[in-house]
C-alpha atoms as a printed R data frame, in Angstrom:
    type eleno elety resid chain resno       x       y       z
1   ATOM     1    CA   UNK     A     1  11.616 -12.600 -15.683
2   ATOM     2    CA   UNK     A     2  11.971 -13.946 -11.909
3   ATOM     3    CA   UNK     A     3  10.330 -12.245  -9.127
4   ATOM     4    CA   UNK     A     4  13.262 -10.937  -7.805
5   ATOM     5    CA   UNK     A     5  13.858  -9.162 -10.710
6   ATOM     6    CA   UNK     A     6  10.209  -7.944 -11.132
7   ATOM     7    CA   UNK     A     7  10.292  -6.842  -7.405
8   ATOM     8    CA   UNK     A     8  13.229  -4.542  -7.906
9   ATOM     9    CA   UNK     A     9  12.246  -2.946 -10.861
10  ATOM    10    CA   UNK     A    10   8.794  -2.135  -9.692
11  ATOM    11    CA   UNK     A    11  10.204  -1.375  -6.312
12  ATOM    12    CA   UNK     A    12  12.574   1.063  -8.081
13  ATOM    13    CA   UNK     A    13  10.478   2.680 -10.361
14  ATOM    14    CA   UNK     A    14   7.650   3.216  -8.213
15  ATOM    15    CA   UNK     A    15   9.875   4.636  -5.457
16  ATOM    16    CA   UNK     A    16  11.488   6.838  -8.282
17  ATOM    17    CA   UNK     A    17   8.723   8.092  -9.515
18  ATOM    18    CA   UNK     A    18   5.293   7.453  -7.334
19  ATOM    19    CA   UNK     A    19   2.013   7.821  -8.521
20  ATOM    20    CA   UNK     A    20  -0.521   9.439  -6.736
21  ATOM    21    CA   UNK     A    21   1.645  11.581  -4.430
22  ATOM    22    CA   UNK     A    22   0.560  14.322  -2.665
23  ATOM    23    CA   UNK     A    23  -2.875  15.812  -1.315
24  ATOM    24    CA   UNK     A    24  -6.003  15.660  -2.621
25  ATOM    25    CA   UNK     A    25  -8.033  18.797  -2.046
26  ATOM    26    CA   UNK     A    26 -10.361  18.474  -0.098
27  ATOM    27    CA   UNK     A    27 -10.358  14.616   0.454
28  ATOM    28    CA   UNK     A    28 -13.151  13.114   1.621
29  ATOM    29    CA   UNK     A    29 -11.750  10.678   4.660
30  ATOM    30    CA   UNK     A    30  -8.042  10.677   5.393
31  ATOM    31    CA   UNK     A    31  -5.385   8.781   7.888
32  ATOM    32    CA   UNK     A    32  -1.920   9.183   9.176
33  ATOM    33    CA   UNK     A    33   0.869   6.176   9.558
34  ATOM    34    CA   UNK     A    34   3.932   5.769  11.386
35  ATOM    35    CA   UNK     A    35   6.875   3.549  11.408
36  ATOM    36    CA   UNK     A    36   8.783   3.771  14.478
37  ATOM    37    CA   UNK     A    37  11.178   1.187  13.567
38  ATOM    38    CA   UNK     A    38  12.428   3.218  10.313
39  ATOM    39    CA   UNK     A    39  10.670   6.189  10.810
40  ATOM    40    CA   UNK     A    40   8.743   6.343   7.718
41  ATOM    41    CA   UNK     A    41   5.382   8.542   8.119
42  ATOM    42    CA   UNK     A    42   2.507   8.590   5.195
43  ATOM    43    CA   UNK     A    43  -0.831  10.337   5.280
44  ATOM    44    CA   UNK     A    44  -3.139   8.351   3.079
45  ATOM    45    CA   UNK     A    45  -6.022  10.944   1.134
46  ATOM    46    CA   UNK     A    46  -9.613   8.942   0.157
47  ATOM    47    CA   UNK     A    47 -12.182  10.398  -2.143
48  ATOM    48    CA   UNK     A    48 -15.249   8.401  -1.869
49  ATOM    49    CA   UNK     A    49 -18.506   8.767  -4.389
50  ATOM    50    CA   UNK     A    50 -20.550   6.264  -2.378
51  ATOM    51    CA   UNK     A    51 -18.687   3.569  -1.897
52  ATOM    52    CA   UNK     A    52 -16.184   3.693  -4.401
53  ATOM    53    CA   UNK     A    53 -12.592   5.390  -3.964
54  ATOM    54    CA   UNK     A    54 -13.148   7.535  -6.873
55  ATOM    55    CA   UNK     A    55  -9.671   9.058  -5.993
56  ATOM    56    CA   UNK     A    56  -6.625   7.745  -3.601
57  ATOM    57    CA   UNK     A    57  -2.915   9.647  -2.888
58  ATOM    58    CA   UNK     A    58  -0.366   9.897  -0.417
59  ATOM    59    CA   UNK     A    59   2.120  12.284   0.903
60  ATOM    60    CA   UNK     A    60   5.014  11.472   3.178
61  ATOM    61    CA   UNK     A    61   8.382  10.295   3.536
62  ATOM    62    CA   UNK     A    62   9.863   6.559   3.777
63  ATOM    63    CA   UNK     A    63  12.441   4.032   2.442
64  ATOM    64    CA   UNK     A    64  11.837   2.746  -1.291
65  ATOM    65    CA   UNK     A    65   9.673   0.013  -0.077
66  ATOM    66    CA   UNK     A    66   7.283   2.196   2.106
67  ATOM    67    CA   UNK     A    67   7.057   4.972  -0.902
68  ATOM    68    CA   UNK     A    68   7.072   2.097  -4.076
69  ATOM    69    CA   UNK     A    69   4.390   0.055  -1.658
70  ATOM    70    CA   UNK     A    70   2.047   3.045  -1.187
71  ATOM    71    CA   UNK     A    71   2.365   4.040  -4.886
72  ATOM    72    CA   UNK     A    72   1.275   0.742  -5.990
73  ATOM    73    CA   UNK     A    73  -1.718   0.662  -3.265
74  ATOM    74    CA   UNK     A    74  -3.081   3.823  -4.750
75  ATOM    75    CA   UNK     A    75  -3.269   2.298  -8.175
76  ATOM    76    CA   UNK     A    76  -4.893  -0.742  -7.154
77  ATOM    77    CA   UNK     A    77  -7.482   0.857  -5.097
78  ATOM    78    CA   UNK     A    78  -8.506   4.065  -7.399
79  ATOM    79    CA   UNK     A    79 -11.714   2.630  -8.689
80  ATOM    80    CA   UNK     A    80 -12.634  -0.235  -6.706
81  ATOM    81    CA   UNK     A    81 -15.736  -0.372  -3.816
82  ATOM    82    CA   UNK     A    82 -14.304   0.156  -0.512
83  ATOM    83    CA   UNK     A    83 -15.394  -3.674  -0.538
84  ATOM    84    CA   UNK     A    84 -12.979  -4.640  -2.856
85  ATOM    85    CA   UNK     A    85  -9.963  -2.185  -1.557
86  ATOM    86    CA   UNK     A    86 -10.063  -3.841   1.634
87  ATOM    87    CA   UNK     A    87 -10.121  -7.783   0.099
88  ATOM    88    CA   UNK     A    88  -7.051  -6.373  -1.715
89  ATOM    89    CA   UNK     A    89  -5.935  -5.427   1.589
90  ATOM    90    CA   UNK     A    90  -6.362  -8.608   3.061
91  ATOM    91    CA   UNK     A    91  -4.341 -10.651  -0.273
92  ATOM    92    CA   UNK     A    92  -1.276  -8.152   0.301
93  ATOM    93    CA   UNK     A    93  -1.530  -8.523   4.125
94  ATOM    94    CA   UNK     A    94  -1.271 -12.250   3.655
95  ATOM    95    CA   UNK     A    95   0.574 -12.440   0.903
96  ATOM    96    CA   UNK     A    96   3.332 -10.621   3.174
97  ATOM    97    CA   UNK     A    97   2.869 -11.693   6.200
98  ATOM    98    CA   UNK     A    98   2.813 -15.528   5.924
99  ATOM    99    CA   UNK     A    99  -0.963 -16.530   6.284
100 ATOM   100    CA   UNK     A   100  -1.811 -16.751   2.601
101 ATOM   101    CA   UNK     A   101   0.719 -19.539   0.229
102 ATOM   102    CA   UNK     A   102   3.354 -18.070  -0.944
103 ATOM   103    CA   UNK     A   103   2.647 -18.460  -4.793
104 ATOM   104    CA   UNK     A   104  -1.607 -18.049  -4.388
105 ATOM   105    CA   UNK     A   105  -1.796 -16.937  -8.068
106 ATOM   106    CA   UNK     A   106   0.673 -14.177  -7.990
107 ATOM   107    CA   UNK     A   107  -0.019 -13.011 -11.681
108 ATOM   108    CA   UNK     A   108  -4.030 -11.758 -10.645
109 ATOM   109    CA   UNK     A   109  -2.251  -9.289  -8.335
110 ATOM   110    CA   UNK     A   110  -0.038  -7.843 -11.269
111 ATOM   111    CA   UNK     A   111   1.959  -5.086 -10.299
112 ATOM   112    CA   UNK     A   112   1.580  -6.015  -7.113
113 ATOM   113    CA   UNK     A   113   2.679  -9.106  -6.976
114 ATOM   114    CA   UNK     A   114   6.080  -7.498  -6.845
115 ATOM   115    CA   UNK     A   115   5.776  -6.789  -2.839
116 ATOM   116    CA   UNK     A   116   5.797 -10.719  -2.809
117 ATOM   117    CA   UNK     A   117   9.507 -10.308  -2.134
118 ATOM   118    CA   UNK     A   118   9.278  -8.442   0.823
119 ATOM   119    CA   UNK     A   119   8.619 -11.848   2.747
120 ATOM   120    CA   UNK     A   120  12.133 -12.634   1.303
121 ATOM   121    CA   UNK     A   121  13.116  -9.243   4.160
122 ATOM   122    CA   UNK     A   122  11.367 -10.088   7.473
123 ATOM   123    CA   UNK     A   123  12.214  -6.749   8.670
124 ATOM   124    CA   UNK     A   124  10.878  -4.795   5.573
125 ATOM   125    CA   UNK     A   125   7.186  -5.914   6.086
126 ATOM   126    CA   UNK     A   126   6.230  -3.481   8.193
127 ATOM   127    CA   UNK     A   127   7.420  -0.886   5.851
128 ATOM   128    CA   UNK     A   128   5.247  -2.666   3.278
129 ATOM   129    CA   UNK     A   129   1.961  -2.970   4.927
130 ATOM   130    CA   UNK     A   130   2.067   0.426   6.444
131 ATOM   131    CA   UNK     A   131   0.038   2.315   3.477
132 ATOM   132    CA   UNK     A   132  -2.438  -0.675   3.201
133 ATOM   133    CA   UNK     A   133  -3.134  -0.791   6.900
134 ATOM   134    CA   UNK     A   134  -3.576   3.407   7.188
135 ATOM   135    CA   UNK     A   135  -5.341   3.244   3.857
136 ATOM   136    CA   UNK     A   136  -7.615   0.986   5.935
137 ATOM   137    CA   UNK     A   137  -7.746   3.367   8.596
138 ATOM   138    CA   UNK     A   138  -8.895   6.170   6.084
139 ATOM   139    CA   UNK     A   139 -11.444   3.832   4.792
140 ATOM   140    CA   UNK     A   140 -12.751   3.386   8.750
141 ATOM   141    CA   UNK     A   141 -12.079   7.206   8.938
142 ATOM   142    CA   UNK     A   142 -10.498   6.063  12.407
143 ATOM   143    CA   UNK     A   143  -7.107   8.171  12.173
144 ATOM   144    CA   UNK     A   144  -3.508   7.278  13.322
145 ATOM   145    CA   UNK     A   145  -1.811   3.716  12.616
146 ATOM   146    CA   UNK     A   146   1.111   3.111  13.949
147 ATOM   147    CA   UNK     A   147   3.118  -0.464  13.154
148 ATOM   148    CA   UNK     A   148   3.917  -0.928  16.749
């Protein structure tokens, strides 16, 4: 299967149908982002026991790429030490964003690995990042991200 394929069906099906929408009750540390450009808008919920995201979801409203990319962020972070959330960060940032290689083993990041072909829309990585960077933000309990 070629990436571009694997990006659209994972794109598709996780903007279809996204995991971990919606609020958690009563999360632990939360944030808000906000896409001028495209107007998408996400509030990110964290549930920490210590320092492990022991449960992650999201509620808000965005194009396929915003929803599909904040769908797959909640899998890959539900579990993991806030540690290890935020050196997935860091891969996806610069895996979309130019300062990592292109093809830096792709198949660890699994589903992931499907934003990859965001780079191939400049204008779409903003929409991309936007749950990693406010899940960061609800990690630093430090509120509002905006991409501008």
């Amino acid at each position: 299967m070629d990436l571009r394929d694997l990006y659209r069906d994972v794109i598709v099906d996780h903007n279809r149908s996204p995991r971990n929408f919606g609020r958690i009750d009563p999360p632990v540390q939360q944030a808000e982002g906000f896409n001028p450009l495209c107007g998408d808008k996400l509030h990110i919920y964290l549930r920490l026991e210590g320092n492990v995201i022991s449960d992650v979801s999201f509620e808000g409203s965005g194009c396929a790429i915003s929803v599909a990319s904040a769908s797959l962020m909640t899998e890959a972070v539900k579990g993991k030490t806030e540690t290890d959330a935020l050196a997935i960060f860091d891969r996806i940032h610069g895996m979309l964003t130019g300062s990592r290689e292109a093809d830096d083993d792709l198949a660890a990041l699994g589903k992931l690995a499907a934003l990859a072909g965001v780079r191939e829309f400049p204008t779409r990585v903003k929409c991309a990042t936007l749950c990693w960077h406010t899940m960061k933000s609800a990690l630093a309990d430090s509120g509002t991200v905006t991409t501008e």
